[in-house]
SEPA-935062 format. One line per 5 residues: number of its first residue (from 1); their letters; for each residue x, y, z of N, C-alpha, C. Coordinates in steps of 0.001 Angstrom, whole numbers, plus 500000, padded with zeros to 6 digits. Atoms other than C-alpha are relative to their C-alpha. Layout:
NUM> A> X,Y,Z,X,Y,Z,X,Y,Z | ...
***
This chain:
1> XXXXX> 500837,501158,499779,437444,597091,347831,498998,499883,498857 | 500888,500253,501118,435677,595681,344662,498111,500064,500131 | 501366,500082,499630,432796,594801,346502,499224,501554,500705 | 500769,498761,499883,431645,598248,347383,500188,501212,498694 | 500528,499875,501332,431602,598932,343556,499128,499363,499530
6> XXXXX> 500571,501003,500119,429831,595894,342870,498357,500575,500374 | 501142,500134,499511,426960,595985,344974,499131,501797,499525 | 500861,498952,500563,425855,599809,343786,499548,499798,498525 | 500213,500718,501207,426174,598859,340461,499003,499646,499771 | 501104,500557,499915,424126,596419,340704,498328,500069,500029
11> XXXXX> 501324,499226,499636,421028,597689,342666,499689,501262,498972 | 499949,499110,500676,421868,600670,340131,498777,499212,498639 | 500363,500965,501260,421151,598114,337215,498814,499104,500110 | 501220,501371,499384,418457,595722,339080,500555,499215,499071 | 499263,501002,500314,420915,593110,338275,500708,498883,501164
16> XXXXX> 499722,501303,499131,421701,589734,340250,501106,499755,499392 | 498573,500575,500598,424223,589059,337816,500945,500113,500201 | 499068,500088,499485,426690,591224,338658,500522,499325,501540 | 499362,500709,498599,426999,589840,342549,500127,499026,499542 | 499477,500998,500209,426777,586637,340760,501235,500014,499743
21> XXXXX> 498808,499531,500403,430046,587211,339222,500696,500407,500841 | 499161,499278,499070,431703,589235,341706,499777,498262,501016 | 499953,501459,498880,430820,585481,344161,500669,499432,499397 | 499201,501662,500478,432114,583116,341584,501819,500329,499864 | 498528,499933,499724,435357,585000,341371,500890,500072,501270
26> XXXXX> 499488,499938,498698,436046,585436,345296,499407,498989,500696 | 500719,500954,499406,434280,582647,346286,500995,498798,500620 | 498974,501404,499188,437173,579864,346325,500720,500618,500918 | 499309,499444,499428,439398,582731,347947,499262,499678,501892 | 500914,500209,498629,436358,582750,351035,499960,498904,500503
31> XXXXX> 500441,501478,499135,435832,579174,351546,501985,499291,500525 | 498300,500612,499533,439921,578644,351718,500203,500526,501183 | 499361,499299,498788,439966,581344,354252,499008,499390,501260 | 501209,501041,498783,437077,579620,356296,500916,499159,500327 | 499451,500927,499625,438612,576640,356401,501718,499954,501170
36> XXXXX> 498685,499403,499319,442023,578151,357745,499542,500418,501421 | 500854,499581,499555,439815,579837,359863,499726,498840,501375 | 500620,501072,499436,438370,577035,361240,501395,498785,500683 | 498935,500985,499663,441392,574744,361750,501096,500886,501400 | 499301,499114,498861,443643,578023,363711,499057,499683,501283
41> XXXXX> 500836,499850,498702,440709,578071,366158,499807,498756,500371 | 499898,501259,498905,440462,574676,367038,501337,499651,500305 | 498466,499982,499479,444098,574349,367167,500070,500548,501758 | 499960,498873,498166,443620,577487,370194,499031,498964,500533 | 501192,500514,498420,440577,575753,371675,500421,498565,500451
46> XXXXX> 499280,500849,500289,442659,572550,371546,501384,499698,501042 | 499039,499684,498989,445696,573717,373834,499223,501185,500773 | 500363,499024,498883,443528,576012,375800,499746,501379,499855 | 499697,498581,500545,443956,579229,373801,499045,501418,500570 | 501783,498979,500062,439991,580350,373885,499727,499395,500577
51> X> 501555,500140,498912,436937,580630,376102,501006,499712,501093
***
């Protein structure tokens, strides 16, 4: 997992930059999976799935 290199690093360095960086490259990956995310579950809550 990148991100638990990242973030020591960082605090190591008192640097913002690197998490910047480490966000802008996983960032579109996160908001695609949201959205997926978001669409499965109303699908379920939709036919009854959840709650």
């Amino acid at each position: 997992m990148p991100d638990l290199r990242v973030l020591p690093k960082a605090l190591q360095e008192q640097s913002a930059q690197r998490i910047r960086d480490f966000e802008e490259l996983f960032e579109p990956l996160g908001l695609t999976a949201l959205a997926i995310a978001f669409v499965v579950v109303g699908g379920l809550i939709r036919v009854g799935g959840v709650g």
